[in-house]
N, CA, C and O atoms as CSV, one atom per row, in Angstrom:
chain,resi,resn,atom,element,x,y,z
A,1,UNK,N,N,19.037,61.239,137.087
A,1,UNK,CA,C,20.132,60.384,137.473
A,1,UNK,C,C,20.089,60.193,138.988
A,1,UNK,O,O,19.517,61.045,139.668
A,2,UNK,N,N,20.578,59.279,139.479
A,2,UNK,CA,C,20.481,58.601,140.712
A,2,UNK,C,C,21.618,58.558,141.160
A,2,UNK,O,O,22.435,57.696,140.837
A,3,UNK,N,N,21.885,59.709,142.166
A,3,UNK,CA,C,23.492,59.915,143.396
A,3,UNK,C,C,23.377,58.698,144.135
A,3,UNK,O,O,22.348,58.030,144.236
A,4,UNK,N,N,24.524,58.438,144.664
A,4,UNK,CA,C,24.408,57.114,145.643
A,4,UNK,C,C,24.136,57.817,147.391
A,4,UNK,O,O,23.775,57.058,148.291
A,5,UNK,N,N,24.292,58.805,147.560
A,5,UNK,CA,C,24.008,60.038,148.615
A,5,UNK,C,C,22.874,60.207,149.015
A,5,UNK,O,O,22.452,60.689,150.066
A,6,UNK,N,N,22.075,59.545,147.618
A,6,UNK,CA,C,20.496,60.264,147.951
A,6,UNK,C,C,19.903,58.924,149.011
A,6,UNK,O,O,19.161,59.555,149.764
A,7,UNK,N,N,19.842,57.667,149.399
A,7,UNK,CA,C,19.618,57.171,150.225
A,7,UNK,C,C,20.001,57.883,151.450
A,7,UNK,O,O,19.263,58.591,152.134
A,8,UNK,N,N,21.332,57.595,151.663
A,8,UNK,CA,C,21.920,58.199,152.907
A,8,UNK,C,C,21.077,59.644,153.634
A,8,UNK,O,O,20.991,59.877,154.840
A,9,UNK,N,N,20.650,60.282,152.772
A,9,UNK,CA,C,20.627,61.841,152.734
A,9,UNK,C,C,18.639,61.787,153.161
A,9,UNK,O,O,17.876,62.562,153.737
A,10,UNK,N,N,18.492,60.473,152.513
A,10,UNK,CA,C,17.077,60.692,153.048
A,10,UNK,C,C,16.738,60.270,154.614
A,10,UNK,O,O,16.011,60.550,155.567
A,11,UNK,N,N,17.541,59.603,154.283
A,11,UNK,CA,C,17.674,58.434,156.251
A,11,UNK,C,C,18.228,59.988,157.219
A,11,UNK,O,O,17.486,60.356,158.130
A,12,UNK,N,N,18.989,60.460,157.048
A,12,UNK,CA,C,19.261,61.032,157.533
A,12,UNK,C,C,17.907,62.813,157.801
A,12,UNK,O,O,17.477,63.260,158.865
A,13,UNK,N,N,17.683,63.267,156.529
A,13,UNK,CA,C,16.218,63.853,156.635
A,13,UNK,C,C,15.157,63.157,157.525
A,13,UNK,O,O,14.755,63.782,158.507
A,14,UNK,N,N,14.770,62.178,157.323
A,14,UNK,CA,C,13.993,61.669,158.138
A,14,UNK,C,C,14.241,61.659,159.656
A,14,UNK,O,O,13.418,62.096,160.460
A,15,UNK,N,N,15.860,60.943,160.116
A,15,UNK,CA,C,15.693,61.169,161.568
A,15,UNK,C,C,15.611,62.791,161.942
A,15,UNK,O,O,15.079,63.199,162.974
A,16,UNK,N,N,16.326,63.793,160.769
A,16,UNK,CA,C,16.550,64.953,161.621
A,16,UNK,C,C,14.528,65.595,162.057
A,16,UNK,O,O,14.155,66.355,162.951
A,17,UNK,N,N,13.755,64.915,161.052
A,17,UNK,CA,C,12.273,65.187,161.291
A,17,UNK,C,C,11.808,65.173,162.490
A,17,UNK,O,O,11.424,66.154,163.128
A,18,UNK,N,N,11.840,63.520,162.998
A,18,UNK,CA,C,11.768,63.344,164.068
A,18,UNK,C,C,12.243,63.955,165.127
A,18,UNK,O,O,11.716,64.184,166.215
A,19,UNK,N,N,13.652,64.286,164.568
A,19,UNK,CA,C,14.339,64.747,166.360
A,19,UNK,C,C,13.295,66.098,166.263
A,19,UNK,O,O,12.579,66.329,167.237
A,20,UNK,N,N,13.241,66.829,165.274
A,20,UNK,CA,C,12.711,68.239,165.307
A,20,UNK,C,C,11.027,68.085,166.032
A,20,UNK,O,O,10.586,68.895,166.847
A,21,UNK,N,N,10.289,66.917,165.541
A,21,UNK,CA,C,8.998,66.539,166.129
A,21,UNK,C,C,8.735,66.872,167.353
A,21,UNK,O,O,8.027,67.784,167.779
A,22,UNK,N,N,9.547,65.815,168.081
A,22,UNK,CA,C,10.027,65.467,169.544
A,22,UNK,C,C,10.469,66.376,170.220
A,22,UNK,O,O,10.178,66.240,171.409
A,23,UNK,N,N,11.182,67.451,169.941
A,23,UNK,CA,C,11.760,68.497,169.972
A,23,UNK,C,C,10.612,69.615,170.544
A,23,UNK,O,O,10.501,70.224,171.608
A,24,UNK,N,N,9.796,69.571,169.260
A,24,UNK,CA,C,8.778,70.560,169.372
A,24,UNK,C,C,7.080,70.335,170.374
A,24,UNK,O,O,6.273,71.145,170.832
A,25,UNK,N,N,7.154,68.844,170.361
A,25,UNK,CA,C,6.142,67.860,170.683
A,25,UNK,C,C,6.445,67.545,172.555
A,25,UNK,O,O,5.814,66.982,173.450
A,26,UNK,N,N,7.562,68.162,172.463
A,26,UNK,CA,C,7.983,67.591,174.154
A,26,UNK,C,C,7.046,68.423,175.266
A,26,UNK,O,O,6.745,69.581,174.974
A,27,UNK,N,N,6.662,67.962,176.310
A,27,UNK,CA,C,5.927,68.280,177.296
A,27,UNK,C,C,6.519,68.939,178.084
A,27,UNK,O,O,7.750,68.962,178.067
A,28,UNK,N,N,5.685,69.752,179.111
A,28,UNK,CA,C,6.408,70.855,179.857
A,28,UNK,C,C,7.674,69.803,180.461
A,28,UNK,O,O,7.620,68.579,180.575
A,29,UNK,N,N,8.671,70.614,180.755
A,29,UNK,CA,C,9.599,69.801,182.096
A,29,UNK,C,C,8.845,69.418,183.075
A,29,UNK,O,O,7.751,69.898,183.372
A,30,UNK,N,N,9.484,68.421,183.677
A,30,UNK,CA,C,8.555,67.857,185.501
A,30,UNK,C,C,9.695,67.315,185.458
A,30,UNK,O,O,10.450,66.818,184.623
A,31,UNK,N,N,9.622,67.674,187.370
A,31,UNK,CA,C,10.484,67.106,188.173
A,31,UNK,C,C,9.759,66.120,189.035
A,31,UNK,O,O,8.639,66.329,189.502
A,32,UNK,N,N,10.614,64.803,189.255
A,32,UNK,CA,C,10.063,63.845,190.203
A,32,UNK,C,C,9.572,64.144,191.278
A,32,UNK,O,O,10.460,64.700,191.925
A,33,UNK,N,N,8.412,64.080,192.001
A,33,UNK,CA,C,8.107,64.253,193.436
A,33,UNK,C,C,7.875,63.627,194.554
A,33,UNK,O,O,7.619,64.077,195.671
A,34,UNK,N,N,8.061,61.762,193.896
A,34,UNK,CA,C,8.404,61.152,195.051
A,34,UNK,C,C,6.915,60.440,194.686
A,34,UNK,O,O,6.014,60.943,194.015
A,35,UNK,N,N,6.934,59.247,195.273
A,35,UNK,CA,C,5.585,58.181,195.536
A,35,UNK,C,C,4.572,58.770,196.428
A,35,UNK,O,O,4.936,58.962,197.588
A,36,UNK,N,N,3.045,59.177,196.019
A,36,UNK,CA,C,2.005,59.239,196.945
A,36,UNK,C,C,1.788,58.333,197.613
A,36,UNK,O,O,1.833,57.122,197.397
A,37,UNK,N,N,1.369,59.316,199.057
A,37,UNK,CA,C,1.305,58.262,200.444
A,37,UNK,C,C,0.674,57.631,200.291
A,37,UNK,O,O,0.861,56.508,200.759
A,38,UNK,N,N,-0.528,57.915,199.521
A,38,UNK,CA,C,-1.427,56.905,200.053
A,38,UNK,C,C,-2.114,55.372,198.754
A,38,UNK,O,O,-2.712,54.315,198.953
A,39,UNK,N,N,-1.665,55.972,197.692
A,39,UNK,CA,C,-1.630,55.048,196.481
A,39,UNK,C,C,-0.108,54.477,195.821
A,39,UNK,O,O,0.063,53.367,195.316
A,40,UNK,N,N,0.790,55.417,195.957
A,40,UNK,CA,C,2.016,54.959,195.900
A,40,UNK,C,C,2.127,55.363,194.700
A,40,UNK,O,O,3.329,55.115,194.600
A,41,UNK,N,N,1.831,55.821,193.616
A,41,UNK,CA,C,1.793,56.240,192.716
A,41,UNK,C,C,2.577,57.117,192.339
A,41,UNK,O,O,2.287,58.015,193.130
A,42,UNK,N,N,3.619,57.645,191.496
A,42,UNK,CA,C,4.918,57.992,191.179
A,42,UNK,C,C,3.976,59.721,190.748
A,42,UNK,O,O,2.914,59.794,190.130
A,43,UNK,N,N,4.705,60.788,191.252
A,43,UNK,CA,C,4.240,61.901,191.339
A,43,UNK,C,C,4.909,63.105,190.741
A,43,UNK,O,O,5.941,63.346,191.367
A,44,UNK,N,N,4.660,64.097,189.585
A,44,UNK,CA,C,5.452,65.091,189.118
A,44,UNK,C,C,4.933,66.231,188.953
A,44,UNK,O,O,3.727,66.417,188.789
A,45,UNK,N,N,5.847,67.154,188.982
A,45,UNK,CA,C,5.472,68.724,188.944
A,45,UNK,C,C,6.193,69.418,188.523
A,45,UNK,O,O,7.338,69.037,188.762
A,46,UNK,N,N,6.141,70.511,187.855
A,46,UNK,CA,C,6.878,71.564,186.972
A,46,UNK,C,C,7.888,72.239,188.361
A,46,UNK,O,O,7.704,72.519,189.546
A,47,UNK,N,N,8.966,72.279,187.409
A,47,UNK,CA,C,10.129,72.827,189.111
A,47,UNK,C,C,9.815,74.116,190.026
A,47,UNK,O,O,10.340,74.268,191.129
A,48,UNK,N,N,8.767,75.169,189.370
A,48,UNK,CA,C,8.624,76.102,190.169
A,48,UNK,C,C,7.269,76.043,190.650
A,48,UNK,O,O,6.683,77.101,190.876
A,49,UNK,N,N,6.538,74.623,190.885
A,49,UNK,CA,C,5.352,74.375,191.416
A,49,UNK,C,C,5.495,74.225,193.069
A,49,UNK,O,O,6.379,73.602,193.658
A,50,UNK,N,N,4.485,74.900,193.606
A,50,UNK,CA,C,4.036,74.895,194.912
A,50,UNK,C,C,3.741,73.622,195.347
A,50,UNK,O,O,3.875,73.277,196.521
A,51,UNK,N,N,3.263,72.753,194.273
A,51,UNK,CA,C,2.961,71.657,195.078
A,51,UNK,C,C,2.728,70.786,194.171
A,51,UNK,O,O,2.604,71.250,193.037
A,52,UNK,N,N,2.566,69.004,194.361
A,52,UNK,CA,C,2.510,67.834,193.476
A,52,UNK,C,C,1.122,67.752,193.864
A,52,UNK,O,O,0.655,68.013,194.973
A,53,UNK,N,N,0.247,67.189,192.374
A,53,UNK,CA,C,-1.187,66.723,192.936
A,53,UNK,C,C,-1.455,65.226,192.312
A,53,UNK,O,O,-1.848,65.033,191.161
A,54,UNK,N,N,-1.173,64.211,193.272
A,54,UNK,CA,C,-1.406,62.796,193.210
A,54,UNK,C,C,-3.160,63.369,192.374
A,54,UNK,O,O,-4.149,63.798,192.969
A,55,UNK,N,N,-2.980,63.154,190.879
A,55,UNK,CA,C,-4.448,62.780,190.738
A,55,UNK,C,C,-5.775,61.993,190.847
A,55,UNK,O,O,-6.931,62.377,191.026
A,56,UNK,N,N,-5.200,60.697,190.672
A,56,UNK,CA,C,-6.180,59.170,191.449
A,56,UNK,C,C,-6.396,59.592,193.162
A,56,UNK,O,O,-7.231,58.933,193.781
A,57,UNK,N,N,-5.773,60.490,193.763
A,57,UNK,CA,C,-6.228,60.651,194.857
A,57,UNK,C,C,-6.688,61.980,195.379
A,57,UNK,O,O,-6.971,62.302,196.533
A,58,UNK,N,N,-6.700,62.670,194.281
A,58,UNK,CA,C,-6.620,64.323,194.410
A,58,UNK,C,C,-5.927,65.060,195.454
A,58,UNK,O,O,-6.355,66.152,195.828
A,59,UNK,N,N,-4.644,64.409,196.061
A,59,UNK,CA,C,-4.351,65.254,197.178
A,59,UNK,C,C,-3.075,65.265,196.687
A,59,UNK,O,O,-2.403,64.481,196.015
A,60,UNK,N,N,-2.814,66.868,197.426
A,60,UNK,CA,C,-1.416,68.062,196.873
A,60,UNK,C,C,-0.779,67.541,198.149
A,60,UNK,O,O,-1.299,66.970,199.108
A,61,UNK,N,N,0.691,67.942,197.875
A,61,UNK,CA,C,1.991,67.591,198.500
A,61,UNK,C,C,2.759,68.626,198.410
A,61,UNK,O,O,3.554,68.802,197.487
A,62,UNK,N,N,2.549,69.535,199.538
A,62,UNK,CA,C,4.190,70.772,199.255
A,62,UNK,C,C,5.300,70.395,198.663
A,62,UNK,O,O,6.010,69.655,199.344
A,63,UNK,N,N,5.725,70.700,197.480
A,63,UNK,CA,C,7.176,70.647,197.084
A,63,UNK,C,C,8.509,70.495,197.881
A,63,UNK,O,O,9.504,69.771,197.932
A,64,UNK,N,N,8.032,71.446,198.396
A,64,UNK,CA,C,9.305,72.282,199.410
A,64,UNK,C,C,9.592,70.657,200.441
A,64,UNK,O,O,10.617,69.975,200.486
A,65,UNK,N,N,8.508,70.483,201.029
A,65,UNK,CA,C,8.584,69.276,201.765
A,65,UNK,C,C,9.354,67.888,201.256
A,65,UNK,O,O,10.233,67.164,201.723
A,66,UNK,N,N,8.518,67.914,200.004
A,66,UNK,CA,C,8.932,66.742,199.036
A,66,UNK,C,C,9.952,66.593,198.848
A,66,UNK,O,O,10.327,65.425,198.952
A,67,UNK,N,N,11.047,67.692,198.451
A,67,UNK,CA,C,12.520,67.730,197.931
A,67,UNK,C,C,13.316,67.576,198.994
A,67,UNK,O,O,14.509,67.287,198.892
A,68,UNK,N,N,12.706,67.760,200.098
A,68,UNK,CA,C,13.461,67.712,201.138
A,68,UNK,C,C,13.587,66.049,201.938
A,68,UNK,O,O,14.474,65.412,202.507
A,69,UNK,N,N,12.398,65.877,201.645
A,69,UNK,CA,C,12.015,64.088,202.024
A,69,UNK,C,C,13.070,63.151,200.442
A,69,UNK,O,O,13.965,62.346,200.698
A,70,UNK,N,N,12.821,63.382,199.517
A,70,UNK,CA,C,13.659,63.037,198.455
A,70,UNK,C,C,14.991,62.956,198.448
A,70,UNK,O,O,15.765,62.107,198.003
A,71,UNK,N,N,15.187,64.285,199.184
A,71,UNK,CA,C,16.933,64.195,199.688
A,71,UNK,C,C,17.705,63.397,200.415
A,71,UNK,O,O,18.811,62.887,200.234
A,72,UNK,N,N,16.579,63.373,201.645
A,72,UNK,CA,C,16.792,62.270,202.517
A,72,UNK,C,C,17.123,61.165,202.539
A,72,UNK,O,O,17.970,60.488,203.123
A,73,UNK,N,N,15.849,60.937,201.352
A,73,UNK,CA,C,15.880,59.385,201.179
A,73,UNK,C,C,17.114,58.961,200.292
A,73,UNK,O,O,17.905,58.047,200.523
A,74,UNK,N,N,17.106,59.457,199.685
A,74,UNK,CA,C,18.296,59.411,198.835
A,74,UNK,C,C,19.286,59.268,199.459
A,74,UNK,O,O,19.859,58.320,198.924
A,75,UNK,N,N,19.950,59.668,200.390
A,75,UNK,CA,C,21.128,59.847,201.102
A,75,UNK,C,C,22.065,58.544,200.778
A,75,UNK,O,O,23.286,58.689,200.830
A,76,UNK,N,N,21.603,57.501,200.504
A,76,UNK,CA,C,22.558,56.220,200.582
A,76,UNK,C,C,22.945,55.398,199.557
A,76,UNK,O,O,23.468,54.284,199.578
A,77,UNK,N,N,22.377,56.617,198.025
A,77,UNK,CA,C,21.658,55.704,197.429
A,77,UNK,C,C,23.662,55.882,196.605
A,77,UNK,O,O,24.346,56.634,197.299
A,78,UNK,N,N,24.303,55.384,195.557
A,78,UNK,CA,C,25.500,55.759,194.985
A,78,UNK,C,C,25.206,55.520,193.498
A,78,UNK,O,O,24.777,54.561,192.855
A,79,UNK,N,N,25.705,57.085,193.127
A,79,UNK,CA,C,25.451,57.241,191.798
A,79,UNK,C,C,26.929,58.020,191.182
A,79,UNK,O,O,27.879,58.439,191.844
A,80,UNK,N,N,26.761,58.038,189.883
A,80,UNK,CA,C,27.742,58.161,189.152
A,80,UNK,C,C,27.915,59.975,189.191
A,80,UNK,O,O,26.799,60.433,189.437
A,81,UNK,N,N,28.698,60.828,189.066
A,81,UNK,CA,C,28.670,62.139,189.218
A,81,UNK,C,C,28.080,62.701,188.458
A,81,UNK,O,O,27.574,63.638,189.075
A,82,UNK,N,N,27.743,62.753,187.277
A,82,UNK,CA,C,26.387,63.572,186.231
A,82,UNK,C,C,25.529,63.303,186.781
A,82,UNK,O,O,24.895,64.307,187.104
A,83,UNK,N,N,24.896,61.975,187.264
A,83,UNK,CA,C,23.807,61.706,187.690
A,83,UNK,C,C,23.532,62.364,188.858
A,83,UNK,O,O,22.609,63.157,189.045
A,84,UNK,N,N,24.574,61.916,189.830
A,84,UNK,CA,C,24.279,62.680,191.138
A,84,UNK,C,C,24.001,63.941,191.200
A,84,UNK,O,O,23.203,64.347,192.045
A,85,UNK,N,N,24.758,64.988,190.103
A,85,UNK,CA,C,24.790,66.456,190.099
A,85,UNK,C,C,23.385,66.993,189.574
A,85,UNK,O,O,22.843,67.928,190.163
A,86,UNK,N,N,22.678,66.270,188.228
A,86,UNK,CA,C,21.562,66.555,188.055
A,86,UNK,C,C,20.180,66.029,189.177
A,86,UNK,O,O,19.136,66.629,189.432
A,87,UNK,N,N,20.626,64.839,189.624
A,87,UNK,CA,C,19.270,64.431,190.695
A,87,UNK,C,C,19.618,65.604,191.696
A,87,UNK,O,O,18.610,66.297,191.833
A,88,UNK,N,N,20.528,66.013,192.339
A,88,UNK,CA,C,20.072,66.867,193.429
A,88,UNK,C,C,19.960,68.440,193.187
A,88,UNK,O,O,19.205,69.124,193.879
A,89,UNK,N,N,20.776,68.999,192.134
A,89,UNK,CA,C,19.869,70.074,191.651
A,89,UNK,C,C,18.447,70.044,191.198
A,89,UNK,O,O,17.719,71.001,190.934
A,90,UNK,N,N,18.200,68.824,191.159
A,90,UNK,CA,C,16.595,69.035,190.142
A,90,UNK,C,C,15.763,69.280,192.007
A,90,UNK,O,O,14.687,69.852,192.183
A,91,UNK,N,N,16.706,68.623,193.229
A,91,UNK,CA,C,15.973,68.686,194.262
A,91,UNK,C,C,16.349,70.133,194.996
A,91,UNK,O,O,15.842,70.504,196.054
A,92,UNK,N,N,16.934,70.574,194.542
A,92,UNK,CA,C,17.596,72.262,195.612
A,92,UNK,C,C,18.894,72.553,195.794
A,92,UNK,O,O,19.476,73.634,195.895
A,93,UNK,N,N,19.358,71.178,195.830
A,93,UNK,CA,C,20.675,71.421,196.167
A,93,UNK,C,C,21.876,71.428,195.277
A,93,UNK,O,O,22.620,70.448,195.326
A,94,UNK,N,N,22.198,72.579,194.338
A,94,UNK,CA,C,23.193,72.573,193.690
A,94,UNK,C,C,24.125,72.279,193.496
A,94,UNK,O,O,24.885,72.415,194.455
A,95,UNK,N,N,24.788,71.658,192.126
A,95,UNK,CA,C,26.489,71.532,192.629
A,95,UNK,C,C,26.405,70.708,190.818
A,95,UNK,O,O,25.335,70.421,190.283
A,96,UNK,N,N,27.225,70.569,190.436
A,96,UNK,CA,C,28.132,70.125,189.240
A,96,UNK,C,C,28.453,69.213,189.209
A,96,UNK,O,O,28.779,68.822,190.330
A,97,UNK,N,N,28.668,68.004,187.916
A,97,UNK,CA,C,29.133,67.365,188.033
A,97,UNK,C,C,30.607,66.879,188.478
A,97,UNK,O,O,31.027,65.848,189.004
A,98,UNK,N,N,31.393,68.450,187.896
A,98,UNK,CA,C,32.660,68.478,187.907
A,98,UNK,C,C,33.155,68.934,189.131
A,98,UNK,O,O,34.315,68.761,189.502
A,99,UNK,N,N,32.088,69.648,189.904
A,99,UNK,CA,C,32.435,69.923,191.674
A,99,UNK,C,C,32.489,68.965,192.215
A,99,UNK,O,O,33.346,68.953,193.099
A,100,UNK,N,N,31.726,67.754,192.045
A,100,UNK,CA,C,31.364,66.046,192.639
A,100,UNK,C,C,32.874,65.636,192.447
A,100,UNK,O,O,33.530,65.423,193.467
A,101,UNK,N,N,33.465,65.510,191.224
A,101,UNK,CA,C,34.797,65.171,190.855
A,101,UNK,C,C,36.030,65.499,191.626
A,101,UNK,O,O,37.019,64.858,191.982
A,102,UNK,N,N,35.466,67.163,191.803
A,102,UNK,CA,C,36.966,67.844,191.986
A,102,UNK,C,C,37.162,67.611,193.776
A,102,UNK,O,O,38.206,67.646,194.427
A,103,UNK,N,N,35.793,67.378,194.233
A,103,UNK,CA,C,36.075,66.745,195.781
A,103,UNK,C,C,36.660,65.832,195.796
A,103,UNK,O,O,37.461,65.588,196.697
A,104,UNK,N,N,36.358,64.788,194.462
A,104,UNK,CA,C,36.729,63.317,195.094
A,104,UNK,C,C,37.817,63.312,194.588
A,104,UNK,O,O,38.412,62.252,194.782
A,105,UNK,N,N,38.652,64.445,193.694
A,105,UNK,CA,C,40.144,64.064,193.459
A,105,UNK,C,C,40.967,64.615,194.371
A,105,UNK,O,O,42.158,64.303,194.390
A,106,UNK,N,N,40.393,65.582,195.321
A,106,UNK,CA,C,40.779,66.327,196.440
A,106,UNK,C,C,40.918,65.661,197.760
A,106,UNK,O,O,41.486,66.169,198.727
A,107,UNK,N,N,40.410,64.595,197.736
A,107,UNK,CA,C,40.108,63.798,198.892
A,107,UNK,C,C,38.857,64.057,199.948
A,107,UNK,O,O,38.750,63.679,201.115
A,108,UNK,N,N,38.000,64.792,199.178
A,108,UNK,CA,C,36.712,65.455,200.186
A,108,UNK,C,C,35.518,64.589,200.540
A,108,UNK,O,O,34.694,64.757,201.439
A,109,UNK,N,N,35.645,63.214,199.245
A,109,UNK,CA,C,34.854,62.218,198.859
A,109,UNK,C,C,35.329,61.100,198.481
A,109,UNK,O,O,36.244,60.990,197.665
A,110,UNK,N,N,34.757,60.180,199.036
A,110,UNK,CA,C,35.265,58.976,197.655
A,110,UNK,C,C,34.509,58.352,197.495
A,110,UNK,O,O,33.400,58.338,198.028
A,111,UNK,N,N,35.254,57.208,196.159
A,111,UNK,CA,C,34.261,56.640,195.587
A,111,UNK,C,C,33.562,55.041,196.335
A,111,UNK,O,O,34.182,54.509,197.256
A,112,UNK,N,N,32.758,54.661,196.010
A,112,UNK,CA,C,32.509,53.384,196.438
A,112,UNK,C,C,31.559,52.690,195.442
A,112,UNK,O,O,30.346,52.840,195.292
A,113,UNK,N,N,32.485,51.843,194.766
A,113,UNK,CA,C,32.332,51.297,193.595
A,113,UNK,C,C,32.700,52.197,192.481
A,113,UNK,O,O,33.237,53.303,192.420
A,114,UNK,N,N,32.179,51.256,191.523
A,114,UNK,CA,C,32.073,51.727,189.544
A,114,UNK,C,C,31.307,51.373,189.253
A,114,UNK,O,O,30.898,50.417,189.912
A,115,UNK,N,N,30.506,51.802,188.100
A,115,UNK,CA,C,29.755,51.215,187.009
A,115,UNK,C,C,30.331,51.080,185.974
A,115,UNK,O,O,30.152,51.796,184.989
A,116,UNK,N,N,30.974,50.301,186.035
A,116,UNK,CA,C,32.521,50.487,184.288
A,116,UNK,C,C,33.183,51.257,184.892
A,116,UNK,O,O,33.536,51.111,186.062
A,117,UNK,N,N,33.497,52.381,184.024
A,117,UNK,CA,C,34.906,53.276,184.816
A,117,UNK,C,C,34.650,54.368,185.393
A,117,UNK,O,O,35.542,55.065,185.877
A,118,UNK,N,N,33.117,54.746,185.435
A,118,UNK,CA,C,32.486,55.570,186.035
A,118,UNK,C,C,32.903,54.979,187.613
A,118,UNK,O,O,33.252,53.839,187.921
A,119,UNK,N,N,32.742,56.103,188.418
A,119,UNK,CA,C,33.139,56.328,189.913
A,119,UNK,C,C,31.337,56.392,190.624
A,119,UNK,O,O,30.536,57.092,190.005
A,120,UNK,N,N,31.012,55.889,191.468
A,120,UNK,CA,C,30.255,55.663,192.608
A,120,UNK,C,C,30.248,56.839,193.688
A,120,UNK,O,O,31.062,56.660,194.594
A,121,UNK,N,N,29.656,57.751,193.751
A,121,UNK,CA,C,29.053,58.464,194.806
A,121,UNK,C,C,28.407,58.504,195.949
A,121,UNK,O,O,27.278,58.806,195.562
A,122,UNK,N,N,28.339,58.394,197.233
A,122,UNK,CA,C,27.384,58.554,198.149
A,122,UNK,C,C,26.776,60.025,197.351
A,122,UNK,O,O,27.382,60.923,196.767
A,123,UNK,N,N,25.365,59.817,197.611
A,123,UNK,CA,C,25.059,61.449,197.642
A,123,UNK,C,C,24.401,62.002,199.018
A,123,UNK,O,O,24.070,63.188,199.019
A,124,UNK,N,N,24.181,61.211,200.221
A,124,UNK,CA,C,24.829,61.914,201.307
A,124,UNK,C,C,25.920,62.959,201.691
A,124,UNK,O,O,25.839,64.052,202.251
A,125,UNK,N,N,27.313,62.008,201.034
A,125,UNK,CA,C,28.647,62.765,201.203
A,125,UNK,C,C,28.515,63.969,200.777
A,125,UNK,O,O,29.017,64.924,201.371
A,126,UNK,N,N,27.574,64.118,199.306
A,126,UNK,CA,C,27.931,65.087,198.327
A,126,UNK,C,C,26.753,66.343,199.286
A,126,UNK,O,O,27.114,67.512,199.425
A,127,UNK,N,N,25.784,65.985,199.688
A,127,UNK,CA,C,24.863,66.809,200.754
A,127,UNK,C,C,25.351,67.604,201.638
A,127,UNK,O,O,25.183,68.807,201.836
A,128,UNK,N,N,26.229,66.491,202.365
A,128,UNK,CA,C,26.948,67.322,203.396
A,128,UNK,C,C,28.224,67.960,203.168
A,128,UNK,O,O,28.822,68.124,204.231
A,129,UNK,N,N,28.892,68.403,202.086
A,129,UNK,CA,C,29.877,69.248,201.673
A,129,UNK,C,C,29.135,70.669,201.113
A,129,UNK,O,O,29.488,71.832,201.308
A,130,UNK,N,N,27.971,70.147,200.341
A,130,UNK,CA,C,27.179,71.180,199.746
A,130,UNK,C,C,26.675,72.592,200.922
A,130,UNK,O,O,26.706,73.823,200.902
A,131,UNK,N,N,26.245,71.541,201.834
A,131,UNK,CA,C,25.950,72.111,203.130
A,131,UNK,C,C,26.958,73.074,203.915
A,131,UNK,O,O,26.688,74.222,204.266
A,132,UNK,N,N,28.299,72.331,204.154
A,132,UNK,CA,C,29.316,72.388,203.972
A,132,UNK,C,C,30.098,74.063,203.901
A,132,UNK,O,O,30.676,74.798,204.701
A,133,UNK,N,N,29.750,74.103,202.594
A,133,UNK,CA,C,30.262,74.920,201.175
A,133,UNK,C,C,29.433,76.173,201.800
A,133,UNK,O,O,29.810,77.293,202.145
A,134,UNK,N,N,27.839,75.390,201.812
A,134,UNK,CA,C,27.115,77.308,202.328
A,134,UNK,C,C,27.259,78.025,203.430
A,134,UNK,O,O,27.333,79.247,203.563
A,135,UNK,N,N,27.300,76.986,204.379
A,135,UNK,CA,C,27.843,77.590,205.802
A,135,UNK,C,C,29.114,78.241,205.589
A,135,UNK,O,O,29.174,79.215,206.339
A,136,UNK,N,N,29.832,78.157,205.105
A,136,UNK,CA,C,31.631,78.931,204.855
A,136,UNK,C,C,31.238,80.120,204.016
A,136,UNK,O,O,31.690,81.241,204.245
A,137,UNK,N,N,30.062,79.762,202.663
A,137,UNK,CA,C,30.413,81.003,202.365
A,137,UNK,C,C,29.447,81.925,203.508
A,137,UNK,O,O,29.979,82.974,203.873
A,138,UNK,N,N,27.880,81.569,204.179
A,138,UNK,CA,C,27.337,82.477,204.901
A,138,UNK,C,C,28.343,83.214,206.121
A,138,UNK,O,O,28.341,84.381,206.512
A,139,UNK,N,N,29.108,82.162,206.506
A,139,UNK,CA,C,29.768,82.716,207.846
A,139,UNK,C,C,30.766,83.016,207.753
A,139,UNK,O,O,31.370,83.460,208.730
């Protein structure tokens, strides 16, 4: 006999396959490392790597340097607070989405713009509080 469930139930088997595939099939993590100088070529490395190696050009790039040039550049760029909180932890500099928030309901930040009802970030601003934050607790 034929449930009316059993369609549903297979569609549903099937995606859970996939997710499990993908799941299992996924590649190490990499973090962005920024465009090689000299080909321009978009560059990645596992987060506790010493260094990025542009392969078409075989030349390594200190990390340490990289995240720090990444930061930089970034400084102007305005993003939404998940976003902002994961791009600059993935670069060193820690902080939450909900720390991004609780500045800007505090008045420590604001926004500039939306994307819909999402709120707009400098992540400059969010740099220099972070900064901020360590100096108070070091001193």
């Amino acid at each position: 006999m034929h449930r009316q469930e059993a369609e549903q139930a297979y569609d549903e088997l099937i995606h859970a396959c996939v997710t499990i595939r993908n799941a299992v099939d996924a590649g190490a993590e990499q973090r962005y490392a920024g465009p090689c100088d000299v080909c321009g070529r978009d560059m990645y490395a596992a987060p506790a790597a010493a260094f990025a190696l542009c392969a078409p050009c075989n030349l390594e790039y200190p990390m340490e340097a990289r995240r720090a040039w990444l930061l930089q550049a970034s400084e102007d760029r305005l993003v939404p607070a998940s976003e902002l909180a994961r791009a600059v932890t993935g670069l060193g500099a820690a902080v939450t989405a909900e720390t991004v928030r609780k500045w800007a309901s505090r008045g420590r930040i604001v926004a500039h713009g939306h994307i819909g009802a999402r709120p707009l970030y400098r992540v400059g601003d969010v740099l220099d509080l972070i900064g901020e934050d360590a100096r108070r607790r070091a001193g």
